[in-house]
C-alpha angles and dihedrals in degrees: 000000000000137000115261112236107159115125104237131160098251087058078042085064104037091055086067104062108042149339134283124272100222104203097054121108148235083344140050127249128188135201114222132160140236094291092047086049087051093052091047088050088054088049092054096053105043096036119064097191095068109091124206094221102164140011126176144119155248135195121219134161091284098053137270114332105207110211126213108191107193138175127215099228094183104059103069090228112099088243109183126169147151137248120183137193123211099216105195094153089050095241140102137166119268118257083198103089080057106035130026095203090063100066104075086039087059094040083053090048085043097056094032105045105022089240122147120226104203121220090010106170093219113028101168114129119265120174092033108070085173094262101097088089084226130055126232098012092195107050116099089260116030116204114225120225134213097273088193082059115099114224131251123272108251116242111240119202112271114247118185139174142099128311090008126142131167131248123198131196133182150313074178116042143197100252132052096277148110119299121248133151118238120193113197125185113191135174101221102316095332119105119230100164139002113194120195129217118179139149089109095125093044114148110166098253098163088052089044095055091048108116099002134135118261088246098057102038083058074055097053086042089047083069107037086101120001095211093047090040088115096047091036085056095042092052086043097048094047092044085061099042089046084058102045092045087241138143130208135214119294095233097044090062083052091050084051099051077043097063099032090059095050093054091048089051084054100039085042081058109042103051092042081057094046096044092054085048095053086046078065080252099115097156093095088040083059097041090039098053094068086048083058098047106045081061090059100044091054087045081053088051101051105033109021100252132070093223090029097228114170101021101096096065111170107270089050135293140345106221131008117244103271124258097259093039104088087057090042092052096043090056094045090057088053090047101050087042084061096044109034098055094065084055092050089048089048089060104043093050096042111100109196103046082051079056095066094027105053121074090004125122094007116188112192124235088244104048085049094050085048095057089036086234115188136185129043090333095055107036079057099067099042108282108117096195125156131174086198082063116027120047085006143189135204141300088024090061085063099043125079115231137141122235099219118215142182140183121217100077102212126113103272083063097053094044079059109048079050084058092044090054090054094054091047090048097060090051094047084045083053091049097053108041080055100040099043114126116231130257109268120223118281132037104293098071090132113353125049103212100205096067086063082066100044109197118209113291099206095240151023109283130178135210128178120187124185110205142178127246132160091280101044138258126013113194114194115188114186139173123199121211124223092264101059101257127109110277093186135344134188117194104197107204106198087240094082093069092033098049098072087046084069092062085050092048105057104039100117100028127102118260091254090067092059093094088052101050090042100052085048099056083039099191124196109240091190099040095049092038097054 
């Protein structure tokens, strides 16, 4: 990665409240105060195009810094910067009257850090669910609680009318998957409100990653979410070379968009096979899975893992794709491509899965451009963002491929923009295998060693990547230390800003719908618990 220098008007605004971080890369990052927040808190409510992208906090000797990561969406350029707010006095304004995506980001700074947002419009807790036995793990002085104390019950909203009565799952569920607890209140079957409460899978990952080398905090982001581990380790991985100025082998960026291609392709399969499960169709589940599988396998075949966790360090990669692996890859795509049509044509043509698919679990273009959604959720409802394409990042900016996007927001169009992605992937899978660059002489073809022992680098530096995995858009903000370890690190899942849409989502369907509308929002619990 390169700086950014382009004038835009997003960097226009920026100038004016604060100076430039200089250590921050590839993109800029000012320091402002209490009256430049407040103007960006005024941009940002009275100028859609500016999109809340990332919030989240650090602790230093001076007190608790809050980030607002943002994206000019008008400018046709991709603009992304930084501005930050030193918060001595523990407290900052609210982005949440002005932005709803906001609201869980600033709960999670709240119970971590000890912050105060002021005037947030939900300041329950949301991480802590009083088990931890300390409060705000990541401030300089953590403060221990009772542990024999139970904790207190967690206020739901208040719903009331008529006729209403209230409906709870989970945290524990009836299939083999991540806990969350999900609040409905219907009138009859009919949803008027679904409240979340997650944090159940928290495990302290930014506290984790504090003081460790470079090598094992890829490891701790490997496992943030095992389905996203390849595009969790990509954004990692950038967000430290960014900071340390270096660049890594070009075949080692191929073998990347390589793997990331082939977990989007297994993810893309497997969901457009459960949803049509959860729809009681599970025909295309039990053709889809071996789909699937037969990706992972291959995965399993090339790179040593079926998931391929641990393969993308930062540097580079792990392990070169094996021998056999470029022919095995070329005749998986031709054999999904056979395969998979036949699926597509099944659902299209069958009447009544199109019955619980079309016009449910609509989430409007506005709600989703409120909460800067990204990925299948939100190319569905209209937003054609891509990390691979804007802002971009090799080798995607050399590769020829189509964002598919749709615009009415329900079910059936996220099931195919799913569709569409698989079909993209396995052209993107053909164009690299062609296109890879061989491995050059000597030991460093695709990994420099000496990055997995990180000298000192003399002083602090920060990176930042935005990159592109199935679910959307992974933001990885890091700071090095001056000794070469990892000073702070936040990994931001997209379903941070996809999560609340499902409440959204389902608010006027019937309860049975629920398991539909769910698979196809397909939030991380883990990504977005820590």
């Amino acid at each position: 990665m390169t700086d950014q220098t382009d004038t835009t008007r997003l960097f226009d605004r920026l100038n004016t409240l604060g100076p430039r971080a200089a250590a921050h890369r590839p993109w800029p990052r000012h320091v402002t105060d209490r009256t430049g927040w407040r103007t960006l808190i005024d941009d940002l409510d009275k100028d859609g195009g500016l999109a809340l992208i990332g919030l989240w906090a650090d602790a230093d000797a001076g007190g608790v810094n809050v980030h607002a990561a943002l994206r000019d969406e008008t400018a046709g350029t991709g603009a992304v910067a930084v501005v930050t707010l030193p918060c001595p006095d523990g407290r900052f304004p609210s982005l949440s009257a002005v932005r709803p995506s906001a609201i869980r980001l600033e709960r999670a700074i709240q119970d971590l850090f000890g912050v105060t947002a002021e005037g947030l419009t939900d300041p329950r807790p949301w991480l802590d669910h009083g088990r931890w036995g300390l409060r705000h793990p990541l401030a300089d002085s953590p403060s221990p609680t009772d542990d024999s104390a139970a904790p207190p019950p967690y206020p739901v909203l208040p719903c009331e009318g008529e006729g209403l009565h209230q409906i709870p799952v989970g945290p524990v569920h009836a299939g083999i998957i991540e806990p969350g607890h999900f609040r409905f209140t219907a009138n009859g079957e009919t949803v008027v409100r679904l409240e979340e409460r997650l944090g159940y899978v928290h495990k302290g990952v930014e506290a984790l990653m504090r003081g460790q080398p470079v090598a094992r905090a890829a490891r701790i982001i490997a496992r943030l979410s095992g389905d996203s581990t390849v595009a969790h380790s990509i954004a990692f991985a950038q967000a430290v070379e960014a900071a340390l100025g270096l660049t890594i082998p070009p075949r080692a960026v191929w073998l990347r968009a390589l793997m990331a291609e082939l977990e989007r392709l297994a993810n893309h399969l497997g969901d457009i096979g459960a949803i049509a499960n959860d729809a009681a169709f599970a025909f295309l589940l039990a053709h889809l899975s071996p789909l699937r599988e037969a990706v992972a396998r291959s995965a399993d075949a090339c790179f040593g893992h079926r998931l391929m966790m641990d393969c993308v360090v930062p540097g580079g990669v792990a392990p070169d794709i094996a021998a056999t692996g470029p022919q095995r890859l070329l005749e998986l795509v031709a054999d999904l491509r056979r395969r998979f049509a036949p699926l597509v044509a099944v659902y299209d043509g069958k009447a009544s899965l199109q019955d619980r698919t079309l016009t449910t679990g609509i989430i409007h273009r506005g709600l989703a451009n409120r909460f800067a959604a990204g990925g299948f959720v939100g190319r569905a409802s209209g937003r054609g963002g891509d990390a691979r394409k804007s802002p971009g990042y090799a080798p995607y900016t050399d590769l020829e491929f189509e964002v598919p996007v749709l615009t009415e927001g329900d079910v059936n169009a996220r099931v195919w923009i799913r569709i569409r992605e698989v079909e993209q992937s396995l052209s993107l899978i053909e164009q690299i295998i062609r296109r890879m660059p061989g491995v050059p002489r000597g030991p460093d073809g695709i990994t420099p060693p000496p990055l997995l022992r990180l000298p000192s680098v003399g002083e602090e530096r920060e990176g930042m990547a935005l990159v592109e995995s199935f679910r959307g858009e992974i933001l990885t903000w890091v700071r090095i230390a001056a000794d070469g370890t990892v000073a702070r690190c936040h990994p931001r899942d997209p379903s941070w800003l996809q999560w609340p849409l499902l409440e959204a989502a389902i608010e006027g369907n019937i309860v049975a719908d629920f398991p539909l509308c769910n698979k196809s929002v397909n939030g991380s619990y883990s990504g977005h618990d820590l």
